[in-house]
RODO-687920 format. One line per 4 residues: number of its first residue (from 1); for each residue x, y, z of N, C-alpha, C. Coordinates in steps of 0.1 Angstrom, whole numbers, plus 5000, padded with zeros to 4 digits. Layout:
# RODO-687920
NUM) X,Y,Z,X,Y,Z,X,Y,Z ~ ...
# end
This chain:
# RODO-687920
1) 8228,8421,7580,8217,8418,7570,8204,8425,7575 ~ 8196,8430,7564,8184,8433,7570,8171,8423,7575 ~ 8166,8430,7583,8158,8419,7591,8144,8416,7580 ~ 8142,8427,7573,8134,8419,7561,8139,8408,7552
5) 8130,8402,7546,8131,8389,7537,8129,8394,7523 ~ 8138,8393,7514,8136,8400,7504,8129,8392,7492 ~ 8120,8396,7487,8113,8383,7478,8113,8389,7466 ~ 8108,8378,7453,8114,8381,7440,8100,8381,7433
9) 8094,8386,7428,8081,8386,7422,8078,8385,7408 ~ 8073,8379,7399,8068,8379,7384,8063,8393,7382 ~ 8062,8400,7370,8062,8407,7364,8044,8405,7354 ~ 8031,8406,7360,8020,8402,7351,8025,8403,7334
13) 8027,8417,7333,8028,8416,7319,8040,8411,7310 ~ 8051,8416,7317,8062,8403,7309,8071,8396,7314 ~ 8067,8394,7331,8073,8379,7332,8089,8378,7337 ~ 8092,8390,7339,8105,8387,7346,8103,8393,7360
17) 8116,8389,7367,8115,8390,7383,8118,8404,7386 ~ 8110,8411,7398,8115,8421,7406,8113,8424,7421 ~ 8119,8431,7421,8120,8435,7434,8106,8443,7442 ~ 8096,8441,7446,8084,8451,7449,8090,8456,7455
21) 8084,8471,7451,8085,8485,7465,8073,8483,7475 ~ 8065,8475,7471,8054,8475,7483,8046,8463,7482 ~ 8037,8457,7491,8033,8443,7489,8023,8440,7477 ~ 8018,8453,7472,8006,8453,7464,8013,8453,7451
25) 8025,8455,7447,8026,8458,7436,8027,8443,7428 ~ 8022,8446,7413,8022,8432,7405,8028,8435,7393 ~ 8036,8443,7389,8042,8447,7377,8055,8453,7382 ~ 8062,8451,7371,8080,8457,7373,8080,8475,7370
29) 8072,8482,7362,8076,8490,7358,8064,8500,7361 ~ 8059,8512,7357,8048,8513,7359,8038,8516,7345 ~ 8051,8514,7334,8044,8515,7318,8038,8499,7319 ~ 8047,8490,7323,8037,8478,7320,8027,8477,7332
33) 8023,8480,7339,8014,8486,7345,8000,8494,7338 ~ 8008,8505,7332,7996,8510,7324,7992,8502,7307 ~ 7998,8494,7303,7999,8487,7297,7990,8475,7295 ~ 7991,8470,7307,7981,8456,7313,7969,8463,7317
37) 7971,8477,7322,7953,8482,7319,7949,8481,7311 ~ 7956,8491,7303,7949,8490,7287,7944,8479,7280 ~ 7950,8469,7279,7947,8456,7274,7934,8453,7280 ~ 7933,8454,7288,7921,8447,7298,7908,8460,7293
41) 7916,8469,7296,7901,8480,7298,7894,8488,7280 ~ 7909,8487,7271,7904,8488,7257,7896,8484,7252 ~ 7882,8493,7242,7868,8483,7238,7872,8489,7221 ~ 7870,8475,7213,7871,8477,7200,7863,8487,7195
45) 7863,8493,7183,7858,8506,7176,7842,8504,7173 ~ 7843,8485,7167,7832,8482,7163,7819,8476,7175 ~ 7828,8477,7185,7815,8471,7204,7814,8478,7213 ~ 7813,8497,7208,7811,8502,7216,7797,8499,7221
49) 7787,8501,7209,7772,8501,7214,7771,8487,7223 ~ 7778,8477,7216,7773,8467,7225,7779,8464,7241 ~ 7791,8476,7240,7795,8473,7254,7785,8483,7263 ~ 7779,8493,7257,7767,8499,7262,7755,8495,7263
53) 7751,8485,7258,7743,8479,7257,7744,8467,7272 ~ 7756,8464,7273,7759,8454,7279,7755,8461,7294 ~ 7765,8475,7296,7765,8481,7306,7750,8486,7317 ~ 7741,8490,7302,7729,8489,7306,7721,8479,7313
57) 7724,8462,7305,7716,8452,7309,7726,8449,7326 ~ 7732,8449,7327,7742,8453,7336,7736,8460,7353 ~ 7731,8473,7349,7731,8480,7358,7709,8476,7364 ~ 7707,8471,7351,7691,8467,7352,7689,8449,7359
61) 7702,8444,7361,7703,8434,7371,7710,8438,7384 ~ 7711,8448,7385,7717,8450,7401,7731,8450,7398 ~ 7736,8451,7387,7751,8458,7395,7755,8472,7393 ~ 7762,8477,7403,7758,8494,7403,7775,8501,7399
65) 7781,8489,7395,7792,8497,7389,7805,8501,7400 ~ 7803,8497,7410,7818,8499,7420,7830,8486,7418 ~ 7839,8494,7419,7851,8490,7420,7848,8468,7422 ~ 7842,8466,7437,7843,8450,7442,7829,8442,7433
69) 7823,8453,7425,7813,8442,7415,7817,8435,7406 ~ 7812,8431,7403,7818,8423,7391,7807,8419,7378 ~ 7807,8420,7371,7799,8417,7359,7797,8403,7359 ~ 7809,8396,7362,7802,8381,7356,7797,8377,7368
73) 7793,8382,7379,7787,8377,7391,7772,8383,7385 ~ 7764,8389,7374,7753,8390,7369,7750,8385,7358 ~ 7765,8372,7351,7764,8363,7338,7764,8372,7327 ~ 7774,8384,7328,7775,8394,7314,7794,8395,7313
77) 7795,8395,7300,7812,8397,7299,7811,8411,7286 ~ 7821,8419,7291,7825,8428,7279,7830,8426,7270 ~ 7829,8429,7257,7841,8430,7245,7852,8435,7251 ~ 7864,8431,7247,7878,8435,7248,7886,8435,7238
81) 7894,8440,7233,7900,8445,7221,7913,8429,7222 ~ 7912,8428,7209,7918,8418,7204,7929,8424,7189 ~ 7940,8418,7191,7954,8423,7180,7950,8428,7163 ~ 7937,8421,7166,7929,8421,7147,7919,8439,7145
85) 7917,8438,7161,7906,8448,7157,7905,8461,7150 ~ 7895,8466,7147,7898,8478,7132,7897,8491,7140 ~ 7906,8497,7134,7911,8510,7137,7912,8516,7124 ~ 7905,8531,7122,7908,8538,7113,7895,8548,7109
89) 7893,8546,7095,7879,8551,7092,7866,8543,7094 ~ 7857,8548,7098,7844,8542,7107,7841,8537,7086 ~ 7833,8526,7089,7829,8520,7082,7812,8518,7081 ~ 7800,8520,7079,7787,8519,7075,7783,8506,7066
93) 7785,8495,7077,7776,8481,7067,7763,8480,7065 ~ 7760,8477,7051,7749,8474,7044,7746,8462,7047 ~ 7749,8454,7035,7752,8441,7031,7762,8439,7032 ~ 7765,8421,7032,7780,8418,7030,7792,8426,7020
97) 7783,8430,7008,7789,8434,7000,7792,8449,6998 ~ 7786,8455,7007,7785,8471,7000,7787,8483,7017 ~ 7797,8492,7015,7801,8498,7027,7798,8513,7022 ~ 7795,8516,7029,7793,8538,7028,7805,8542,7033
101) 7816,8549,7030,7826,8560,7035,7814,8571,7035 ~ 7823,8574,7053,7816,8585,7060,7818,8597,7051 ~ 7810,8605,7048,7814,8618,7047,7821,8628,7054 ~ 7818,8628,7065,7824,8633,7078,7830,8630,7082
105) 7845,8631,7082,7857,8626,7092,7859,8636,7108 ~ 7861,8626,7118,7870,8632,7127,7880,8640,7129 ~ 7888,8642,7138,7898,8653,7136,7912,8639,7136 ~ 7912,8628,7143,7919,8618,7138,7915,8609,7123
109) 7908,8614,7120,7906,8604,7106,7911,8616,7097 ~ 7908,8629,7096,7911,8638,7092,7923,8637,7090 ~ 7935,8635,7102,7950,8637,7098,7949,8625,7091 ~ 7949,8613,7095,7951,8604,7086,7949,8607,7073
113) 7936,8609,7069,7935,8610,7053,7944,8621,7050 ~ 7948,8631,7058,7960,8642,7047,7969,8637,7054 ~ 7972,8628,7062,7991,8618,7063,7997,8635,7073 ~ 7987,8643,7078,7991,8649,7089,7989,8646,7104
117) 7997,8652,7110,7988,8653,7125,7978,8657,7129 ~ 7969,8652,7144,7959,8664,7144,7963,8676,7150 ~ 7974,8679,7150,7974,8695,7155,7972,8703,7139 ~ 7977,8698,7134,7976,8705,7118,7964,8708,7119
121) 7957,8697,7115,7943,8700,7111,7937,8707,7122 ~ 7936,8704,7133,7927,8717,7143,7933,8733,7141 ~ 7949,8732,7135,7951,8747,7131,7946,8753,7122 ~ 7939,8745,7109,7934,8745,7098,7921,8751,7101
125) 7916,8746,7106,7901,8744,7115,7899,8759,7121 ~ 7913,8759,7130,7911,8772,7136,7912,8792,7130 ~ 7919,8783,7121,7925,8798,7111,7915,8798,7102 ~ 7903,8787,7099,7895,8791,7088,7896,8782,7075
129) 7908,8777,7072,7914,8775,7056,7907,8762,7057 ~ 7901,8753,7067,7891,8748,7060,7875,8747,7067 ~ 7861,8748,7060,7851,8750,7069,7849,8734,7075 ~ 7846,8736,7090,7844,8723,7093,7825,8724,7100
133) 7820,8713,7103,7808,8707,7105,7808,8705,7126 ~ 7798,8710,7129,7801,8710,7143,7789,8702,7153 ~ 7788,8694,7162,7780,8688,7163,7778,8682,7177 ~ 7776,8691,7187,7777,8697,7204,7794,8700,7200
137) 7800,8694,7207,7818,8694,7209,7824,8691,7199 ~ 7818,8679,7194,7828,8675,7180,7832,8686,7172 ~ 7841,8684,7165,7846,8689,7155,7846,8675,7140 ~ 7840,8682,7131,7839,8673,7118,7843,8681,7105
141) 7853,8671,7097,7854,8676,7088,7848,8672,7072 ~ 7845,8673,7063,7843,8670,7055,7852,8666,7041 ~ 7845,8658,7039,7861,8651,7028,7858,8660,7018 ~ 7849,8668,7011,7853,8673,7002,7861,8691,7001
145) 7861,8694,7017,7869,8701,7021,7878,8699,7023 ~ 7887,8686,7027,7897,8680,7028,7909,8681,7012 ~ 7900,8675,7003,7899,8671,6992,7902,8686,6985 ~ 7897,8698,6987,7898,8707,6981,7908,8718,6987
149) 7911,8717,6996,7922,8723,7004,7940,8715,7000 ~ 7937,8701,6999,7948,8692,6989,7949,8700,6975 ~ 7941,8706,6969,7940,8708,6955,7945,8723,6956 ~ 7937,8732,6963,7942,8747,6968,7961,8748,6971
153) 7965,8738,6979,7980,8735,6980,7987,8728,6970 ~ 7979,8723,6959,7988,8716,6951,7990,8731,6943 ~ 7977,8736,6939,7979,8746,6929,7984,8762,6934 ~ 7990,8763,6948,8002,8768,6954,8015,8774,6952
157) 8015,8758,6950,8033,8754,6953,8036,8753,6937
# end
C-alpha cells in the first residue's frame, strides 16, 4: 500500500467526491472550476457603472486592489450576477413607463437581431454590404442598415 493517505474531497460547485491531484485543489474538474469563477466574478449588464463606481469608492478608502484585499474589509460589496439578470439589447429608462431602443447595436446585438452569428455580421462589416458606425474600437451597427440589408436579401432571393 502506499505510504500516502488517500482522502476524498467535495467538489465546491457540485458536490460530489474526488480524488485531489494536489492539496490546493477545491473542485473535481477544471470546467467547474471555471464555472465557480464565473459565478462569483460575472457583473450584471445593468451594474456595470455601479460596480465602477464601487471600485472607485473602493480604491479612495485604501484598498489598492491585490489579490489578499478584500473589499468588505473597507464595508463595500459588488453586484454579482443573479439567474434573472438581463441580457440582450441595452435598454435607455425614462420613466417607469417609457424605454428608447438603441439605435446602435453592437456586433452581438447585431447577430441577434438578424438570428445570425457574429462572424456574419463582422463579414458584412468587412466586405462593405453594410455601413457601420465606429467609435475608438467599437464596431456599431445601425438598425436601419440592418433593417435594409434584410430587405436587399429578401428582394434577392
Amino acid at each position: 500500500m502506499d505510504a500516502r493517505s488517500v482522502t476524498l474531497r467535495k467538489c465546491e460547485h457540485c458536490g460530489s467526491e474526488f480524488t485531489p491531484s494536489r492539496s490546493t485543489a477545491r473542485f473535481c474538474c477544471p470546467a467547474h472550476r471555471v464555472k465557480a469563477y464565473r459565478a462569483r466574478t460575472v457583473i450584471p449588464v445593468g451594474a456595470r457603472d455601479e460596480y465602477r463606481r464601487a471600485r472607485r469608492r473602493a480604491c479612495s478608502l485604501g484598498f489598492d486592489g491585490r489579490i489578499g484585499g478584500s473589499l468588505s474589509a473597507v464595508g463595500l460589496t459588488l453586484p454579482r450576477a443573479t439567474p434573472d439578470s438581463k441580457v440582450g439589447l441595452r435598454r435607455c429608462r425614462l420613466d417607469s413607463h417609457q424605454t428608447i431602443t438603441p439605435r446602435l447595436l453592437n456586433v452581438r446585438e447585431a447577430a441577434q437581431y438578424l438570428g445570425a452569428t457574429i462572424w456574419f455580421v463582422r463579414t458584412l462589416a468587412w466586405e462593405k454590404q453594410i455601413r457601420t458606425v465606429t467609435f475608438g474600437h467599437r464596431l456599431l451597427f445601425p438598425r436601419e442598415e440592418l433593417d435594409a440589408f434584410v430587405n436587399r436579401a429578401k428582394a434577392g432571393a
